[in-house]
BATI-796425 format. One record per residue (C-alpha): residue number from 1; residue in three letters; x, y, z. Coordinates in Angstrom, 3 decimals. Layout:
% residues N
<node pos="NUM" code="ALA" x="X" y="Y" z="Z"/>
...
This chain:
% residues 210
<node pos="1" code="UNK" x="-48.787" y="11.775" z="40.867"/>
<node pos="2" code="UNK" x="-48.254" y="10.606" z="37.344"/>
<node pos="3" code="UNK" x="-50.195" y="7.291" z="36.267"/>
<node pos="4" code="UNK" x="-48.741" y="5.359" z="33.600"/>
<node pos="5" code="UNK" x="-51.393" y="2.909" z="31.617"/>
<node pos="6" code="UNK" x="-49.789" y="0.371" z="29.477"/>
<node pos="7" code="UNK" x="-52.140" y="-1.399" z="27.006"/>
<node pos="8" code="UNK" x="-52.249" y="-5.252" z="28.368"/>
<node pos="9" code="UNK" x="-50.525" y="-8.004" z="26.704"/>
<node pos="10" code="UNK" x="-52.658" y="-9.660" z="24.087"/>
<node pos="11" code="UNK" x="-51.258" y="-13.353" z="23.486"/>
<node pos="12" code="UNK" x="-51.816" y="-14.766" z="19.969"/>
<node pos="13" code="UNK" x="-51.301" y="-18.551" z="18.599"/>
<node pos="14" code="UNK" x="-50.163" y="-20.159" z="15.491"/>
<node pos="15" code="UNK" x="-53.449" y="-20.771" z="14.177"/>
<node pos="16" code="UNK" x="-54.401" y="-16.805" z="14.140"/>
<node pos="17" code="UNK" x="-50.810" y="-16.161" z="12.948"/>
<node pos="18" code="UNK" x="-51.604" y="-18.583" z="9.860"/>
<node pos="19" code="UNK" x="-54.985" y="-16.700" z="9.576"/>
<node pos="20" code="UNK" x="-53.616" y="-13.263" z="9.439"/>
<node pos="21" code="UNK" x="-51.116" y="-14.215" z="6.779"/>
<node pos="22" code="UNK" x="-53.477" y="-16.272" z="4.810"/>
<node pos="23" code="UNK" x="-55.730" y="-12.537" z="4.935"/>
<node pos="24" code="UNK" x="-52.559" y="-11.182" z="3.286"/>
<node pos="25" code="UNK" x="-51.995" y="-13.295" z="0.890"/>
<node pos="26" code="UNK" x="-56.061" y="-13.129" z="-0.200"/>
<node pos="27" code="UNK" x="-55.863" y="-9.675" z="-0.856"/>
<node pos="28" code="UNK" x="-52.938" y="-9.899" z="-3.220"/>
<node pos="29" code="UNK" x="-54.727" y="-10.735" z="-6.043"/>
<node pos="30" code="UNK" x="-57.456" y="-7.977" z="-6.197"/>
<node pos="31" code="UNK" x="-55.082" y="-5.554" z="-4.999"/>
<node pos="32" code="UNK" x="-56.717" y="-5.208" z="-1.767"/>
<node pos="33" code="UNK" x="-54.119" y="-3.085" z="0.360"/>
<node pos="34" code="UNK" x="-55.740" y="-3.072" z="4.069"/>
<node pos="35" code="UNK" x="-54.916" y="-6.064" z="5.235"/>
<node pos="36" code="UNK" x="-51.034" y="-5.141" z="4.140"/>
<node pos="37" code="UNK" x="-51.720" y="-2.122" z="5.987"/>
<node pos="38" code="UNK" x="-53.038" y="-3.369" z="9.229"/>
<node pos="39" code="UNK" x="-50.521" y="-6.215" z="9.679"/>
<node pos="40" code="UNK" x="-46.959" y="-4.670" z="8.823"/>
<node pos="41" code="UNK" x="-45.722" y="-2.391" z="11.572"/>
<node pos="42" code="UNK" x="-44.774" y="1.215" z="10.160"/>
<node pos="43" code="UNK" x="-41.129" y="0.148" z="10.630"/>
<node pos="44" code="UNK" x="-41.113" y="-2.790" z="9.024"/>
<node pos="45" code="UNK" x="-38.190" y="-4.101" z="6.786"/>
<node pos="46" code="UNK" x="-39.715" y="-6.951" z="3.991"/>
<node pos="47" code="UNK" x="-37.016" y="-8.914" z="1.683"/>
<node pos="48" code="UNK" x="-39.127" y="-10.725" z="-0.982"/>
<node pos="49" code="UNK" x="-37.545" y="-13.731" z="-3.350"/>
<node pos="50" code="UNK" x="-35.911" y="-11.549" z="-5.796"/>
<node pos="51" code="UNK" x="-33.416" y="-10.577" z="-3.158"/>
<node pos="52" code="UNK" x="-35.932" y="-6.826" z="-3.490"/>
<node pos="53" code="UNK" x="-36.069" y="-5.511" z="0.098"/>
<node pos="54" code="UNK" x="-39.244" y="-3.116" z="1.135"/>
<node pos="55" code="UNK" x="-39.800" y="-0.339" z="3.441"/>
<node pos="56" code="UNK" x="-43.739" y="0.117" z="4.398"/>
<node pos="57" code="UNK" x="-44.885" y="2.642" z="1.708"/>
<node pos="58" code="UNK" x="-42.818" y="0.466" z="-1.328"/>
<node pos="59" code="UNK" x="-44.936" y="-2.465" z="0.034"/>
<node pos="60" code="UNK" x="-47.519" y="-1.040" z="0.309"/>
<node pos="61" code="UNK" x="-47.648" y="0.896" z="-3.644"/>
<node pos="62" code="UNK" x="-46.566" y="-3.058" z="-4.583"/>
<node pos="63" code="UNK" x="-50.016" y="-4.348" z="-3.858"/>
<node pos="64" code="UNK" x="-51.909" y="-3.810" z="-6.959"/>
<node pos="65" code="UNK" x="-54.728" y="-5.914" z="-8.709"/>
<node pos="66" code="UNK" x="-53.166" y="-8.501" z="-10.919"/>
<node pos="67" code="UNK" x="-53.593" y="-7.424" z="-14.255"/>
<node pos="68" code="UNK" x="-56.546" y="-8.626" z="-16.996"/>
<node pos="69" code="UNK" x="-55.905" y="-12.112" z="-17.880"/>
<node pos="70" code="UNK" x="-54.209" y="-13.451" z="-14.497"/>
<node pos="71" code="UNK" x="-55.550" y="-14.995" z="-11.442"/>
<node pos="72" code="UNK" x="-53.805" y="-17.039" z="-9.004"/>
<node pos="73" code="UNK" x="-53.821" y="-18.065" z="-5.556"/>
<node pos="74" code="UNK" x="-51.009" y="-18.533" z="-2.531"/>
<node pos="75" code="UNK" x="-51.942" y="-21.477" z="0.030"/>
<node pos="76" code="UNK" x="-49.370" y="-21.263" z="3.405"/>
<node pos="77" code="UNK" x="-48.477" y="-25.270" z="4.218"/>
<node pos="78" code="UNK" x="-46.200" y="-26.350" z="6.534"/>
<node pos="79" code="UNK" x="-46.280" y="-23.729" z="9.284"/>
<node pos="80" code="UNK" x="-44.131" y="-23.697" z="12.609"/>
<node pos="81" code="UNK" x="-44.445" y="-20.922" z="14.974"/>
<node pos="82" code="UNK" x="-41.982" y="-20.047" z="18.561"/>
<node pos="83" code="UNK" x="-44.079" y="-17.413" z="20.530"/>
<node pos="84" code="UNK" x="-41.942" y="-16.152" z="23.302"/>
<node pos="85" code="UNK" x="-43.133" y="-12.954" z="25.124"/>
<node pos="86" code="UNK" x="-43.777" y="-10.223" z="22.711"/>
<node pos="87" code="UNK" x="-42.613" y="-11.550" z="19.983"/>
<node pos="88" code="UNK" x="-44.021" y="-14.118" z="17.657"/>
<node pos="89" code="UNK" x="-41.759" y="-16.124" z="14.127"/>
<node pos="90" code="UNK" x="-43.980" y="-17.746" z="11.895"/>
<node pos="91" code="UNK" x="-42.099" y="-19.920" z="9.123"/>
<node pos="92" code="UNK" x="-43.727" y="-21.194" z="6.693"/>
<node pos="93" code="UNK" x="-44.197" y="-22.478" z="2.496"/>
<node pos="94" code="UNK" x="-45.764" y="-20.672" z="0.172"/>
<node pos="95" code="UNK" x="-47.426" y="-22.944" z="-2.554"/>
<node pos="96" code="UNK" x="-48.338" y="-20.581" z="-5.703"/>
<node pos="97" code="UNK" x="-50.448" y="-21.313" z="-8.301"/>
<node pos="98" code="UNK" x="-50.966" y="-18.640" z="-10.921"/>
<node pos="99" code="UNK" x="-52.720" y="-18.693" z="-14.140"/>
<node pos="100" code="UNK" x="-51.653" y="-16.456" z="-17.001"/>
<node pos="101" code="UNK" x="-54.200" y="-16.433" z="-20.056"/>
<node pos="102" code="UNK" x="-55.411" y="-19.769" z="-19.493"/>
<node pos="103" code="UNK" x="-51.332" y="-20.431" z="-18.595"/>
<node pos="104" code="UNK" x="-51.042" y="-22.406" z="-15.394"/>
<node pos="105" code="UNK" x="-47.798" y="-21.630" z="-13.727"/>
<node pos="106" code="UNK" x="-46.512" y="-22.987" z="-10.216"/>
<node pos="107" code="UNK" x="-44.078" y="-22.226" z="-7.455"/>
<node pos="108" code="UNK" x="-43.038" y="-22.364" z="-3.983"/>
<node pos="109" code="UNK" x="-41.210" y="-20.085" z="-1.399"/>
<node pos="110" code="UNK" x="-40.239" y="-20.319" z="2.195"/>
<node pos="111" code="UNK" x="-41.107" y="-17.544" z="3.924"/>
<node pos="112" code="UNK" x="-39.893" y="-16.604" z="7.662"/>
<node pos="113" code="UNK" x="-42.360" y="-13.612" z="9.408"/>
<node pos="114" code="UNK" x="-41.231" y="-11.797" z="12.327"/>
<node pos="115" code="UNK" x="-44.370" y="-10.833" z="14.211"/>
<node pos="116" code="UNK" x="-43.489" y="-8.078" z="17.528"/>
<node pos="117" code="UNK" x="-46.460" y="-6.590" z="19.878"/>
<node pos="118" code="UNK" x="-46.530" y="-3.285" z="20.719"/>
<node pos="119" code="UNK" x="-49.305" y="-1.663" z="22.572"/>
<node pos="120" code="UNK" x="-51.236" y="-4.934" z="22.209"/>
<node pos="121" code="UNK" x="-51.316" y="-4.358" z="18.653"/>
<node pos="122" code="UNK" x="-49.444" y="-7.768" z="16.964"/>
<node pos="123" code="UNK" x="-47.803" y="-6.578" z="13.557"/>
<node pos="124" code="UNK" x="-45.137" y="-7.949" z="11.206"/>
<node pos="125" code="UNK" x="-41.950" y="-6.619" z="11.583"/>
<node pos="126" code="UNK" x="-39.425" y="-8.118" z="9.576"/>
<node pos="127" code="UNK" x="-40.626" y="-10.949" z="6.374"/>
<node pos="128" code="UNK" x="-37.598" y="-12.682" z="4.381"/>
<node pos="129" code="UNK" x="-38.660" y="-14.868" z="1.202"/>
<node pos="130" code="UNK" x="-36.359" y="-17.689" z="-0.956"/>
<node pos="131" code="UNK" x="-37.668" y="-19.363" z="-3.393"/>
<node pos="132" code="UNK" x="-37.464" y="-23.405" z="-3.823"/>
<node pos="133" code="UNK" x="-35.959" y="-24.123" z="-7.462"/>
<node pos="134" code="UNK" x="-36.663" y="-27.168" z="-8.846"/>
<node pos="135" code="UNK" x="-34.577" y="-28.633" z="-11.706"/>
<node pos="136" code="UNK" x="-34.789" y="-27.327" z="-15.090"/>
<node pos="137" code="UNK" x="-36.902" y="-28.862" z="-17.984"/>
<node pos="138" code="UNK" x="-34.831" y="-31.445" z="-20.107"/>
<node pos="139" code="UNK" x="-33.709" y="-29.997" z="-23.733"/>
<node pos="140" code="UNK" x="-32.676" y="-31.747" z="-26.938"/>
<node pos="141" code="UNK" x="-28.971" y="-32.492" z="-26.965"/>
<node pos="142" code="UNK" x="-26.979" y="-34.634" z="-29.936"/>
<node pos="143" code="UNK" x="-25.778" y="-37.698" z="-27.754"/>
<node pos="144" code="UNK" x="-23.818" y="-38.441" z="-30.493"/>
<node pos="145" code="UNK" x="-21.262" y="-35.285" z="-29.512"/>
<node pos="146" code="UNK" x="-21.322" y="-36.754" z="-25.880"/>
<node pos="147" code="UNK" x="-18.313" y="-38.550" z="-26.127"/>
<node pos="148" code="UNK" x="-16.282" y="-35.061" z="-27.244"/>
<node pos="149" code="UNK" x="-17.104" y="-33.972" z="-23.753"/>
<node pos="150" code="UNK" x="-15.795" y="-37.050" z="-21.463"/>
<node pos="151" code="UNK" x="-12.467" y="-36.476" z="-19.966"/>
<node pos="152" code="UNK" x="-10.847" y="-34.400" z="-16.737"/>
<node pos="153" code="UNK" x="-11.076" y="-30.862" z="-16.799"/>
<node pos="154" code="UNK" x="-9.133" y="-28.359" z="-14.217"/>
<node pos="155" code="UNK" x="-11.149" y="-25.743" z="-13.394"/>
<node pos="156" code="UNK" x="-8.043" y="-24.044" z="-11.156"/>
<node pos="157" code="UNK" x="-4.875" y="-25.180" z="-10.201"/>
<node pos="158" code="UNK" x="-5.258" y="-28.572" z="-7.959"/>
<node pos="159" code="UNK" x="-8.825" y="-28.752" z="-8.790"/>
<node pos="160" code="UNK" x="-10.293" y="-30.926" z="-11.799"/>
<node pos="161" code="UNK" x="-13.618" y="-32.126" z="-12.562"/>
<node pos="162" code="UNK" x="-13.965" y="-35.921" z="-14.119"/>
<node pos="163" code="UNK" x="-16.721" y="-35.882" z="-17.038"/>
<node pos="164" code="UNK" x="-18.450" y="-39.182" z="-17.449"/>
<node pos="165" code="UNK" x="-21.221" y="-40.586" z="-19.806"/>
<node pos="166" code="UNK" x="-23.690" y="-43.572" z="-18.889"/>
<node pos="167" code="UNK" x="-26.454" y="-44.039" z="-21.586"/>
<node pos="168" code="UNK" x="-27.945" y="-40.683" z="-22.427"/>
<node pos="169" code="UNK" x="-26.897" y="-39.162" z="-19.226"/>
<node pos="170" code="UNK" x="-23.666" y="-37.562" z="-18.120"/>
<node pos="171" code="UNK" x="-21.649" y="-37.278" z="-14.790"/>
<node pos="172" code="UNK" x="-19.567" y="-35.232" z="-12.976"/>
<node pos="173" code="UNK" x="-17.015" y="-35.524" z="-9.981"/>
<node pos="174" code="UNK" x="-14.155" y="-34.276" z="-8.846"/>
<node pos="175" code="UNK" x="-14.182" y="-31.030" z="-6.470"/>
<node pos="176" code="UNK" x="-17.768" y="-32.705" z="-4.893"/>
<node pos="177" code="UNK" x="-19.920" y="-35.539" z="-4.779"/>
<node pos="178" code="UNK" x="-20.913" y="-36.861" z="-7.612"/>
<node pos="179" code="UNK" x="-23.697" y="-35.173" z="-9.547"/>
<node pos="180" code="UNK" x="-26.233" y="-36.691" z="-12.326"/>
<node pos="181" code="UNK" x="-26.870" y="-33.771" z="-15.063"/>
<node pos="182" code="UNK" x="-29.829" y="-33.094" z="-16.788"/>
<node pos="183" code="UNK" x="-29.759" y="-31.076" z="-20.437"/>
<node pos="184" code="UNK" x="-30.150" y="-27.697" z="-20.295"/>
<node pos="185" code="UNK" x="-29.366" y="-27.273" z="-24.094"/>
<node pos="186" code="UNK" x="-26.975" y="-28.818" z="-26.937"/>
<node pos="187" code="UNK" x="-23.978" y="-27.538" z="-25.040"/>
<node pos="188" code="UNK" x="-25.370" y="-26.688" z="-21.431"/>
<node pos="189" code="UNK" x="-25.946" y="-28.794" z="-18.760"/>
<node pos="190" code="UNK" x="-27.151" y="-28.810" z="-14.954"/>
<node pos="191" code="UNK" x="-26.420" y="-30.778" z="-11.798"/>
<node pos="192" code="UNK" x="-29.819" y="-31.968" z="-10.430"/>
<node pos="193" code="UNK" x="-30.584" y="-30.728" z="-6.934"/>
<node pos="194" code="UNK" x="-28.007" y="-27.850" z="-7.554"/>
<node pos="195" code="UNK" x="-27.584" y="-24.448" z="-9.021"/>
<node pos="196" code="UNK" x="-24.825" y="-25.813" z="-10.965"/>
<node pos="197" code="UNK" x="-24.169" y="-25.497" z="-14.264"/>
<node pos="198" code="UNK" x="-21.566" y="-26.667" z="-17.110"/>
<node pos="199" code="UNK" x="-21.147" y="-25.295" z="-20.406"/>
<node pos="200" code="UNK" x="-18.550" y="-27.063" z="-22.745"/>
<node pos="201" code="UNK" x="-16.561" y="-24.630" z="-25.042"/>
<node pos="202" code="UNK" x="-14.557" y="-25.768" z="-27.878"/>
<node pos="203" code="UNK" x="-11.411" y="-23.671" z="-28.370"/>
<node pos="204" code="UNK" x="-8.681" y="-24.168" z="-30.949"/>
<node pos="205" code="UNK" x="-6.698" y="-26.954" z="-29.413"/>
<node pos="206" code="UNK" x="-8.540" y="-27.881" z="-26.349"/>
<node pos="207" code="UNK" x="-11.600" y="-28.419" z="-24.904"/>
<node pos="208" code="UNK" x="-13.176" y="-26.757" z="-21.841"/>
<node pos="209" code="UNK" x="-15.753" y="-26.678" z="-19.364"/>
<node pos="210" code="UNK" x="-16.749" y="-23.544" z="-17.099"/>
């Protein structure tokens, strides 16, 4: 007669969840690398914001102490779990504040944990970050050169872009919705809320916008 023993279920909630990932993201500063190593399963696959992905021992090695002059801290806001059986998503934001000799520096991901039990051990098993980008700092443009810019540009065949100006700002339409643009630089410019971006080139006889 063979006996079989199977470790027993071991439920979990949100609020332990949010606990165990807060642990992680306390150690990250100091370099401490247990908790990393007690929550992330052995096969676990980890994508961070720079598009980087992570097997266990690269994630691991990652977690160093920050180096002389930096401190910072990661606070987890916003948290929604689903717990079904075995296995366990926590997504969540990530609000970042780091200071870099006496520099204080800010940003904030979304971050989506897998969390599976096996042998009533609960571990992460997949992580994916993005990052929320917020719109560039306004630079120094000659509004004076504005007006060379207004007028319809085609960007392909069939497809043009209207270029507006109202005051110090400009506007664009055309293949979208409208967009308001902030200045990037003299000849740059970005759509707000968007990862858009115009540059105006003057060439010999025209003028153009990619």
């Amino acid at each position: 007669t063979v006996t079989l023993v199977y470790a027993a279920d071991v439920p979990i909630t949100q609020d332990e969840l949010v606990r165990r990932t807060q642990e992680l993201y306390d150690a990250v500063v100091p370099g401490n690398q247990a908790p990393w190593k007690k929550y992330f399963a052995d096969d676990c696959i980890f994508a961070d914001e720079k598009g980087h992905v992570f097997d266990k021992p690269k994630l691991i090695g990652d977690i160093t102490p920050l180096p002389s002059g930096y401190s910072g801290t990661i606070k987890i806001e916003n948290a929604q779990s689903r717990i079904i059986g075995n296995t366990a998503i926590l997504s969540y934001d990530a609000d970042e504040t780091e200071t870099i000799f006496g520099q204080n520096l800010k940003a904030r991901y979304h971050v989506t944990d897998t969390w599976l039990q096996r042998n009533g051990n609960w571990q992460i098993i997949a992580s994916q970050a993005h990052r929320y980008y917020e719109d560039p700092a306004l630079g120094k443009a000659d509004t004076k050169r504005f007006a060379d810019y207004i007028g319809t540009y085609e960007l392909a065949p069939g497809q043009t872009r209207s270029v507006t100006a109202e005051e110090d700002n400009y506007s664009s339409n055309g293949m979208a919705k409208r967009s308001n643009c902030s200045r990037k630089h003299q000849r740059f410019f970005s759509a707000k809320v968007s990862k858009a971006e115009f540059c105006f080139v003057t060439l010999p006889a025209a003028k153009s916008m990619r």
